[in-house]
C-alpha positions as CSV (number, residue, x, y, z in Angstrom):
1,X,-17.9,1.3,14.2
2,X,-20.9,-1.0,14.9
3,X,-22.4,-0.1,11.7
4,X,-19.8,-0.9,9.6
5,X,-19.2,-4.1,7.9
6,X,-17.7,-6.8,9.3
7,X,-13.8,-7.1,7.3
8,X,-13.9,-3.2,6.6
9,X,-14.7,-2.9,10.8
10,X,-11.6,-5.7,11.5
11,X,-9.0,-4.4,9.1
12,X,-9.5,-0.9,10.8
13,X,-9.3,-2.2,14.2
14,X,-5.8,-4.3,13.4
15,X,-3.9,-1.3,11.9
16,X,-5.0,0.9,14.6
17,X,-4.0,-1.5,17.5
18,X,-0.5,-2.4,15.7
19,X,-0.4,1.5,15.0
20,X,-1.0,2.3,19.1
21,X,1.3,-1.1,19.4
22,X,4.0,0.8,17.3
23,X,4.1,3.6,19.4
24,X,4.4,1.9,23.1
25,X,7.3,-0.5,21.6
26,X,9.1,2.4,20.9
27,X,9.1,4.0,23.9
28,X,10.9,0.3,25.1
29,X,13.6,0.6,22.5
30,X,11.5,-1.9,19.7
31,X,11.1,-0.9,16.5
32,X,8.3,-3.1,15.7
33,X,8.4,-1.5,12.0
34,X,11.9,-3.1,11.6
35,X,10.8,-6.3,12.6
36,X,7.1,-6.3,10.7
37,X,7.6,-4.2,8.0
38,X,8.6,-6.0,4.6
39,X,12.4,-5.9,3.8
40,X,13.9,-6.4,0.4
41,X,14.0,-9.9,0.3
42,X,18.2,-10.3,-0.2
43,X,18.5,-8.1,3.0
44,X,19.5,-10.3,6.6
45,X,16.2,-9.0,8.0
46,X,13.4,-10.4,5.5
47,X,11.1,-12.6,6.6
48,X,8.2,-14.0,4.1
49,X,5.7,-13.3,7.2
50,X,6.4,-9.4,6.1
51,X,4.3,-9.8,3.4
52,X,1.2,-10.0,5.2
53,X,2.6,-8.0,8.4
54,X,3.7,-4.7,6.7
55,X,0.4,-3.9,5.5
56,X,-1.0,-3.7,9.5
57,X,2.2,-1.3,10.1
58,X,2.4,2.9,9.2
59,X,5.1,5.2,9.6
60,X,3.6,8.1,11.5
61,X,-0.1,9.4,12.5
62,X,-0.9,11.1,9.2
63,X,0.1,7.6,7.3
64,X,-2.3,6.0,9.1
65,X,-4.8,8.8,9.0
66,X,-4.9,8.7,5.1
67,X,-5.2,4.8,4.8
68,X,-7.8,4.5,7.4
69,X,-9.7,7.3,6.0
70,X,-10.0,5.6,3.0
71,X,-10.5,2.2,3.9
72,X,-13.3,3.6,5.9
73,X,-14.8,5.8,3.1
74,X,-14.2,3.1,0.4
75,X,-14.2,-0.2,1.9
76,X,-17.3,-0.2,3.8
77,X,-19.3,0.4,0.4
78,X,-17.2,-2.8,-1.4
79,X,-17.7,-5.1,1.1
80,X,-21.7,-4.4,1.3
81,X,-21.6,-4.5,-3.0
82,X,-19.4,-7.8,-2.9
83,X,-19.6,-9.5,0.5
84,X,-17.3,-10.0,3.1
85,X,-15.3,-13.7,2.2
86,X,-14.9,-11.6,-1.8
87,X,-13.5,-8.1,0.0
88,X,-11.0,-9.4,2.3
89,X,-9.5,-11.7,-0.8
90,X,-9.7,-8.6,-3.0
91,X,-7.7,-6.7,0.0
92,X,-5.2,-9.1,0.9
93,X,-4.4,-10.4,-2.6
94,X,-4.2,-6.5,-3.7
95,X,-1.6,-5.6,-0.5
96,X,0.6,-8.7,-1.2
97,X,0.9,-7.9,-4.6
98,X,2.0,-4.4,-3.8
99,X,4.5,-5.6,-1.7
100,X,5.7,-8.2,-4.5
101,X,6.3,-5.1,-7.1
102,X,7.1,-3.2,-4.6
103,X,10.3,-6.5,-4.3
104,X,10.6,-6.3,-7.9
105,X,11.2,-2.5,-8.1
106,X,13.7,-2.0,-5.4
107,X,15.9,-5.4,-7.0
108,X,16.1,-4.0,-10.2
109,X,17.5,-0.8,-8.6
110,X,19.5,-2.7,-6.3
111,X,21.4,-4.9,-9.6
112,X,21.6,-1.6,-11.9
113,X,22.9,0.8,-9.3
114,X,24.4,-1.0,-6.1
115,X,25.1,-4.5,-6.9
116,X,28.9,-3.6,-6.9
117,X,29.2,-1.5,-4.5
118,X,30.3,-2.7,-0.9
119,X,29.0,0.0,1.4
120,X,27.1,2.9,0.4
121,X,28.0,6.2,2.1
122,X,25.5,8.0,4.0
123,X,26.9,11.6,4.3
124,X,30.4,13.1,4.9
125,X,32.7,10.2,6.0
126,X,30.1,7.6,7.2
127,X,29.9,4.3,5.3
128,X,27.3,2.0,5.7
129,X,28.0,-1.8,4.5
130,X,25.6,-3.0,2.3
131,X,24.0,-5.3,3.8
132,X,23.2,-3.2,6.9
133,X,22.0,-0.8,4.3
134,X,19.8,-2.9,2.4
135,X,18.3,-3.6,6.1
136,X,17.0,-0.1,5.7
137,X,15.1,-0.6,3.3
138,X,11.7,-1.2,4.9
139,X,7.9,-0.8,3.1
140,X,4.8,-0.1,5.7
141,X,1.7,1.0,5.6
142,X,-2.0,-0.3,3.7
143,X,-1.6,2.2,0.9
144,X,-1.1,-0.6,-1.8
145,X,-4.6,-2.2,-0.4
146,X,-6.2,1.4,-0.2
147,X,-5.0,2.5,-4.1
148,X,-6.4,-0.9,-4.9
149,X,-10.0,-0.3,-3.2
150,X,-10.0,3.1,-4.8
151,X,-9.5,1.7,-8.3
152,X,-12.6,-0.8,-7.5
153,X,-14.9,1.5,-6.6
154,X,-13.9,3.3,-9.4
155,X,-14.7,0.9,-11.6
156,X,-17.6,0.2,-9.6
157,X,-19.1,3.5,-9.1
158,X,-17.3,5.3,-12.7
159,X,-19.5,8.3,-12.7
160,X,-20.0,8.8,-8.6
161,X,-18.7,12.0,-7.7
162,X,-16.0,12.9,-5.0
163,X,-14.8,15.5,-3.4
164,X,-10.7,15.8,-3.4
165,X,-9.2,18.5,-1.5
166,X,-7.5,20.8,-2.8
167,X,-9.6,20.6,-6.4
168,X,-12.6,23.0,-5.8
169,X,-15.8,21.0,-7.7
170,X,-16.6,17.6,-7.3
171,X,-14.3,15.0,-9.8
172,X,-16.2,12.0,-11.1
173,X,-14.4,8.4,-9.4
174,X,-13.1,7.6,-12.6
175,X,-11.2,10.6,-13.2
176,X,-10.3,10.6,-9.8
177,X,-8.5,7.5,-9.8
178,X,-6.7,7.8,-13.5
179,X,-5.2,10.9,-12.2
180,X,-3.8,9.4,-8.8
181,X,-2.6,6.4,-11.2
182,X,-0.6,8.7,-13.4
183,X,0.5,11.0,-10.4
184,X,2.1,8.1,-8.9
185,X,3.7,6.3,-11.9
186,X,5.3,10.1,-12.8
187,X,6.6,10.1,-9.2
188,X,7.8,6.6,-8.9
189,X,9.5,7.5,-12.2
190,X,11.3,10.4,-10.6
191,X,13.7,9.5,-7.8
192,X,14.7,12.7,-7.6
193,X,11.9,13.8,-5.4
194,X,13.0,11.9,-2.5
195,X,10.0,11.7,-0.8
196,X,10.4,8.6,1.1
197,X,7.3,7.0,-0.6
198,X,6.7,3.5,-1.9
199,X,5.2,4.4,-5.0
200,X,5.4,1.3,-6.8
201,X,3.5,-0.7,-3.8
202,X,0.7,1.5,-4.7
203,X,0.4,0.7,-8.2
204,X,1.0,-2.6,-7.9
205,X,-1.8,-2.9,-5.6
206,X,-4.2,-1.1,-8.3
207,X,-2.6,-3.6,-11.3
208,X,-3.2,-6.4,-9.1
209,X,-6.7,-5.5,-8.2
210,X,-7.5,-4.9,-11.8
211,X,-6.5,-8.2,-12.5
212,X,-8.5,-9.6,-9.5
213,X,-11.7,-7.7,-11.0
214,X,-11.1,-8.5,-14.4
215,X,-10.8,-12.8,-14.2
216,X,-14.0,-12.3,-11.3
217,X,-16.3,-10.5,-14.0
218,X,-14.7,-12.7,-16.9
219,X,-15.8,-16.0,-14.4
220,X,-19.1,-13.8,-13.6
221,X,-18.2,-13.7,-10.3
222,X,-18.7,-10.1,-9.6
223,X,-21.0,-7.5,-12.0
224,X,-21.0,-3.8,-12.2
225,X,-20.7,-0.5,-14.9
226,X,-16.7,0.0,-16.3
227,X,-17.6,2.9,-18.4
């Protein structure tokens, strides 16, 4: 890790020690996910500190695996094109407004589908109240920060070529990234697949970086293709 950029070096270093951190509290009855990770913010357990917090937190090894992967494989080359101070704002202002549509989303769910409900039931004869479900409802993990860095190297790098499992020839980044962008607006769209993922948090970290990249090259703050 001594090669690696300074920010890109740091931010791998936090989510792996609040990861390992994660794992010990458990084993003492804590559920530092609970505590760190961001809660809707009507629920009893929200605190505006989640914001920042549940973007250090992940749910289980291969969470953390994907993220750092690609923090590793994507970061490293932003923060040598841009600089340190211009990377870690691009991060942190992508991951908070993940977590802010992420907010948004599960509201507007919340007033058109529970809002007059008491308790929701869980299963057979087991009824939760609302507001211990609502505490439920927790987001972890980088992923809005990651879908945002793979959007700017995207538009960084537009014709670079990757690699993506299970897709046999290399896919240029621009492709790349359109199709994750669609892939996870088509899932958010469809609760149905129940898959437990925060699909929303990950586009809003690509809108937000988008905005973030297009006022810095509008200011002529950062430069690069977009083609």
């Amino acid at each position: 890790m001594n090669e690696l950029p300074i920010v890109t070096k740091n931010l791998l270093a936090i989510n792996i020690i609040m990861f390992l951190a994660m794992l010990v509290a458990e084993r003492y009855g804590i559920d530092l996910n609970n505590w760190l990770g961001l809660h809707l913010f009507i629920a009893d357990d929200f605190k505006p500190f989640q914001f920042i917090t549940y973007m250090f937190m992940h749910g289980d090894f291969r969470h953390i695996l994907f993220n750092m992967f690609a923090l590793w494989m994507f970061g490293r080359v932003l923060e040598q094109v841009w600089g340190a101070k211009r990377f870690l704002i691009y991060y942190i202002v992508a991951g908070l407004g993940a977590g802010v549509i992420q907010e948004v989303v599960q509201y507007a769910y919340y007033s058109m589908e529970l809002s007059m409900y008491s308790g929701v039931s869980l299963g057979g004869e087991i009824t939760v109240p609302m507001s211990e479900y609502l505490n439920m409802w927790v987001t972890v993990g980088a992923s809005g920060a990651v879908y945002a860095l793979l959007l700017a190297f995207a538009m960084t790098f537009p014709n670079e070529r990757l690699f993506v499992f299970p897709i046999p020839m290399p896919i240029k980044a621009k492709y790349f990234v359109i199709f994750y962008g669609v892939l996870e607006l088509l899932l958010g769209l469809n609760p149905s697949m129940g898959d437990n993922v925060a699909h929303f948090a990950h586009l809003g970290g690509m809108l937000f970086g988008l905005g973030l990249i297009i006022y810095w090259r509008k200011t002529g703050k950062i430069y690069g293709p977009f083609n």
